[in-house]
C-alpha positions as CSV (number, residue, x, y, z in Angstrom):
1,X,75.7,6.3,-53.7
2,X,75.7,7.6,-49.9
3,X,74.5,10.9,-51.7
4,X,71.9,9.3,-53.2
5,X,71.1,7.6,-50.4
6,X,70.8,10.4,-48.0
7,X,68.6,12.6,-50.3
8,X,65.8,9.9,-50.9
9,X,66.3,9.1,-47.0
10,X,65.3,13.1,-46.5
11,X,62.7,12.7,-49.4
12,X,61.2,9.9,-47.1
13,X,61.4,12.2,-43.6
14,X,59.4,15.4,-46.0
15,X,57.0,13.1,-47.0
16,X,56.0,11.1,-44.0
17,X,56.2,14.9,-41.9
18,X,53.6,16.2,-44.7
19,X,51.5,13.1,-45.3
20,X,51.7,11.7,-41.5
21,X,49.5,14.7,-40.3
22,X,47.0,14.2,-43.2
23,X,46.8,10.5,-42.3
24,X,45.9,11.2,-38.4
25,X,43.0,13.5,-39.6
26,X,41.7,11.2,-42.1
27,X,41.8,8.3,-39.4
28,X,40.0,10.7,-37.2
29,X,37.0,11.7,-39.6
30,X,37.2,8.6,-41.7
31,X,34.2,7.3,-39.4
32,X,32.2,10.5,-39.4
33,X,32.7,10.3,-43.4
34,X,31.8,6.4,-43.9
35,X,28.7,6.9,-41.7
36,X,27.8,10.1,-44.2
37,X,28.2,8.0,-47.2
38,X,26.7,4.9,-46.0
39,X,23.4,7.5,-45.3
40,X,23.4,8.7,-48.6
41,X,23.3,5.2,-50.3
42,X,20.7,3.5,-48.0
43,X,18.1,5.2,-49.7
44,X,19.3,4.7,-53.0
45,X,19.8,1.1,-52.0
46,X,16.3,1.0,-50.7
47,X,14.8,2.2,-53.9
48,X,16.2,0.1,-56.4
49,X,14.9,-3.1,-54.1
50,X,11.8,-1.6,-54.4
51,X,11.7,-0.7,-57.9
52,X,13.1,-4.3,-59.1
53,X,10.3,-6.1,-56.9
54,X,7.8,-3.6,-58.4
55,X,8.9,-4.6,-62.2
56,X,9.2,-8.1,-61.0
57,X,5.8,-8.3,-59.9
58,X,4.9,-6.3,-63.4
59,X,6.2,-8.7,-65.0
60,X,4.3,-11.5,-63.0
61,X,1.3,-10.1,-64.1
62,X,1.9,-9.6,-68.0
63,X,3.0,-13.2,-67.5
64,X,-0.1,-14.5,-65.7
65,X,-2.7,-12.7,-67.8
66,X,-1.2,-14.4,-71.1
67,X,-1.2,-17.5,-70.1
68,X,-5.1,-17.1,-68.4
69,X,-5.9,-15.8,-71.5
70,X,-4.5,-18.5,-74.1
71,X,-6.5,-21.1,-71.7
72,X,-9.6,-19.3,-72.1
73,X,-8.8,-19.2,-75.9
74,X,-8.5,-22.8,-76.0
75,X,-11.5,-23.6,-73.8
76,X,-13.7,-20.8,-76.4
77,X,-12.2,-22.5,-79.3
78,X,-13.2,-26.1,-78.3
79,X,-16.5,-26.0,-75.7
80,X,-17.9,-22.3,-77.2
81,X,-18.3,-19.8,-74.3
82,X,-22.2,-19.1,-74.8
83,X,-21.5,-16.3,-72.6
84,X,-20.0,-15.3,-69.2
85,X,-22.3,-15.0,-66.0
86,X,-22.6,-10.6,-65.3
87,X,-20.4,-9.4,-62.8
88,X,-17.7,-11.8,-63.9
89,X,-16.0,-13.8,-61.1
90,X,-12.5,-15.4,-60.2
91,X,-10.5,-17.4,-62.4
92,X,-10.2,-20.8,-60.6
93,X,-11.1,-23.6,-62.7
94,X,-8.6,-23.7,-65.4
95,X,-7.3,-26.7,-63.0
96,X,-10.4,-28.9,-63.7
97,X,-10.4,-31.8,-65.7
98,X,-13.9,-33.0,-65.8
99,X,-17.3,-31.7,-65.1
100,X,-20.9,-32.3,-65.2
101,X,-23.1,-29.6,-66.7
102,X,-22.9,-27.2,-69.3
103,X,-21.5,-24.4,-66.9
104,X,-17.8,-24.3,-64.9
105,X,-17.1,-21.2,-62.7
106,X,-18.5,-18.3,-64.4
107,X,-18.4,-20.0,-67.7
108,X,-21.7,-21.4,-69.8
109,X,-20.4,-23.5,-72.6
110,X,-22.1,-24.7,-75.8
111,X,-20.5,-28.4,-76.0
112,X,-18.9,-29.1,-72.4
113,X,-18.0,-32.3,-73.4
114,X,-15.3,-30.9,-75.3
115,X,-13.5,-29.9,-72.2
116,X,-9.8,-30.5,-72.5
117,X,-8.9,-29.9,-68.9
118,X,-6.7,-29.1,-67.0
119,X,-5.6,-26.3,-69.1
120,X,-3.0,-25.1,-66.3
121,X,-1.2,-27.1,-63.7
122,X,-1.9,-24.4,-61.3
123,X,-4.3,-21.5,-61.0
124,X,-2.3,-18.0,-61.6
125,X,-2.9,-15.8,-58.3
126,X,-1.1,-13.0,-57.2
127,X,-0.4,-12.7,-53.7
128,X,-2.8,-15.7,-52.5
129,X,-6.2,-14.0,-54.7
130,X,-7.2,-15.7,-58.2
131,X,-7.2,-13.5,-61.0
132,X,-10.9,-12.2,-62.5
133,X,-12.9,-11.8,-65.3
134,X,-14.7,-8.7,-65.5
135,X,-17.8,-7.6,-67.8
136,X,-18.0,-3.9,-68.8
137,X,-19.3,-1.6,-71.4
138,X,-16.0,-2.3,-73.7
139,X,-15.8,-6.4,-73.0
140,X,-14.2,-8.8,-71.0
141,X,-11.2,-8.1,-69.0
142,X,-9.3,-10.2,-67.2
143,X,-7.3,-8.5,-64.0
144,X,-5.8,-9.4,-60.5
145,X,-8.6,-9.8,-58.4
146,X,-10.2,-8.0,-55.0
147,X,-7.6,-6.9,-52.5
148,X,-4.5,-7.5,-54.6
149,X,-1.9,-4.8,-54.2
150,X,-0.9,-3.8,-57.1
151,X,2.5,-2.2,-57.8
152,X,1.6,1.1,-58.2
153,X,0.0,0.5,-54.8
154,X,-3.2,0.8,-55.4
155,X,-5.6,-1.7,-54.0
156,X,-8.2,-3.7,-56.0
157,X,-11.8,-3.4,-54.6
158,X,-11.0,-0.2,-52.9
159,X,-8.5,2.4,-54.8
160,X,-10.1,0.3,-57.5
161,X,-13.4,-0.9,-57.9
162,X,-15.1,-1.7,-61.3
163,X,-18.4,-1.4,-63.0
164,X,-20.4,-2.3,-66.7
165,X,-19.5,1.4,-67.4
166,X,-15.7,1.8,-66.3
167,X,-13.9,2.4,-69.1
168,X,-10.6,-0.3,-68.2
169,X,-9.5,0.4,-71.7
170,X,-8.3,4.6,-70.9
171,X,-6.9,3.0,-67.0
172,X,-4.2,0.8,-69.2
173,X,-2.9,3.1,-70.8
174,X,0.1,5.0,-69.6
175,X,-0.7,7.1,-66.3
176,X,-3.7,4.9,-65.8
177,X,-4.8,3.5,-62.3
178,X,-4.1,0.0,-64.4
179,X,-1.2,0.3,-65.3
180,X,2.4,0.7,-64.1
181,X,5.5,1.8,-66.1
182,X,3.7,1.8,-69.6
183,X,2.8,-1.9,-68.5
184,X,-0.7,-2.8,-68.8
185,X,-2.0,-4.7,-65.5
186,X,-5.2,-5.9,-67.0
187,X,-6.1,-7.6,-70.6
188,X,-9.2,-7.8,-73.0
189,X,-10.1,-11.3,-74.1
190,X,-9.0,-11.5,-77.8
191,X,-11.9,-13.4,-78.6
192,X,-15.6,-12.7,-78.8
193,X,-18.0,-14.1,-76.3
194,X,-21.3,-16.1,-77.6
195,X,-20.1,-16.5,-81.5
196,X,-21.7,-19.6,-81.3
197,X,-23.8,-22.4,-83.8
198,X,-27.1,-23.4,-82.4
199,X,-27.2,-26.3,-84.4
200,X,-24.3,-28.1,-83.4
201,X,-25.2,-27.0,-79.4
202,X,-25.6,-30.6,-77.1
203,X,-29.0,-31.4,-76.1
204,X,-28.6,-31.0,-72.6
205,X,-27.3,-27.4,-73.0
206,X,-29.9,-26.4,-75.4
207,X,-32.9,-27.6,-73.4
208,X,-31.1,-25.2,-70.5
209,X,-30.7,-22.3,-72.9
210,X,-34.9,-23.1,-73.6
211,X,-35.5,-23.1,-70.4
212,X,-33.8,-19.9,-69.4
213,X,-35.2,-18.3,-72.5
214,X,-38.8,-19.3,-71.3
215,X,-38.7,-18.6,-68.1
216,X,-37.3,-15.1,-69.0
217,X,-40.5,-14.1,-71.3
218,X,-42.8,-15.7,-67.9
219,X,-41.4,-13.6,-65.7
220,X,-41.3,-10.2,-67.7
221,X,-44.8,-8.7,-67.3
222,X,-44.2,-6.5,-70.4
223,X,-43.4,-9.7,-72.5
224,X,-47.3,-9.9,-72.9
225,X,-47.3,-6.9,-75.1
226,X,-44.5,-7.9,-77.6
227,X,-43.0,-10.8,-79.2
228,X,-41.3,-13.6,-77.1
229,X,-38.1,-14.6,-77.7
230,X,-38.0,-17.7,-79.8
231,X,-36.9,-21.0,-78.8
232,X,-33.5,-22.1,-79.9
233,X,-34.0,-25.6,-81.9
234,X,-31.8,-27.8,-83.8
């Protein structure tokens, strides 16, 4: 036993004179190596942050422009959008519940009385701005509005600003300036826009429409030299 004893007691002395040296010198660059790794996974750490609060705010947005989309479904199924003033405007009345008028925000409806509001319990925004409807060439679109950030960093109004002739549909798709990941940061209103019956239009919105119409063919000094439009009537 006192053999045994003494060869594991040298074992111990062998080891601690090979290992003891290796220890000091990992003590002495263990800082010097901590630092090192620390700097390596900053960035990393940095990146995935930023990439998880890009696809979060992705994600925001597909979620936002469904939901402004099913309201605006409901409100065309029910009141009729007649059409949609040009140039669009911002999405902030999905909140209302009642109204006088045939026309809310950018909106001219064919039986306003119909209105089932409010159709949200708060207006989507991103980043404090209202989301937008847009007219162009290809339809409607609706899309975070002026000065939003988007996450591929490009800023609405400036990096991107819209016309009648931009074509919204080729900027979804994948590499587009609307669109981030393979996700889409704008939508096209499933519905068409001024699919309506005259003869089931309110009186009060079809003396409007008249009046518009009339005034139109007044004011058009060519309108002498064709037909005029025709007055809408029950």
């Amino acid at each position: 036993m006192r053999k045994i004893g003494k060869v594991m007691h040298d074992f111990d002395e062998r080891v601690d004179h090979v290992m003891l040296p290796l220890w000091r010198r990992a003590q002495k660059y263990f800082v010097l190596f901590s630092s090192s790794l620390l700097l390596v996974l900053l960035p990393v750490f940095v990146f995935k942050i930023f990439n998880s609060r890009s696809s979060v705010v992705t994600m925001a947005i597909r979620d936002d422009l469904a939901i402004i989309e099913k309201a605006l479904g409901e409100i065309d199924k029910t009141c009729n959008i007649l059409s949609i003033r040009p140039g669009g405007g911002v999405i902030d009345f999905l909140t209302v519940e009642k109204f006088t008028g045939s026309s809310i925000g950018m909106l001219n409806l064919a039986h306003p009385r119909r209105w089932k509001g409010p159709y949200v319990k708060v207006n989507p925004s991103l980043r404090g701005h209202m989301y937008e409807i847009v007219s162009t060439k290809e339809g409607y679109f609706i899309l975070p509005g002026k000065n939003v950030r988007l996450p591929n960093k490009l800023l609405m109004g400036k990096d991107i600003v819209l016309s009648h002739d931009s074509a919204v549909t080729i900027m979804m798709q994948p590499g587009g300036r609307l669109n981030f990941q393979g996700q889409p940061l704008a939508k096209r209103l499933g519905f068409s826009v001024g699919d309506w019956d005259a003869s089931h239009i309110e009186k009060d919105t079809l003396g409007k429409i008249n009046d518009i119409i009339t005034e139109f063919n007044q004011s058009m000094p060519f309108a002498l030299r064709v037909a005029p439009l025709g007055v809408v009537t029950c």
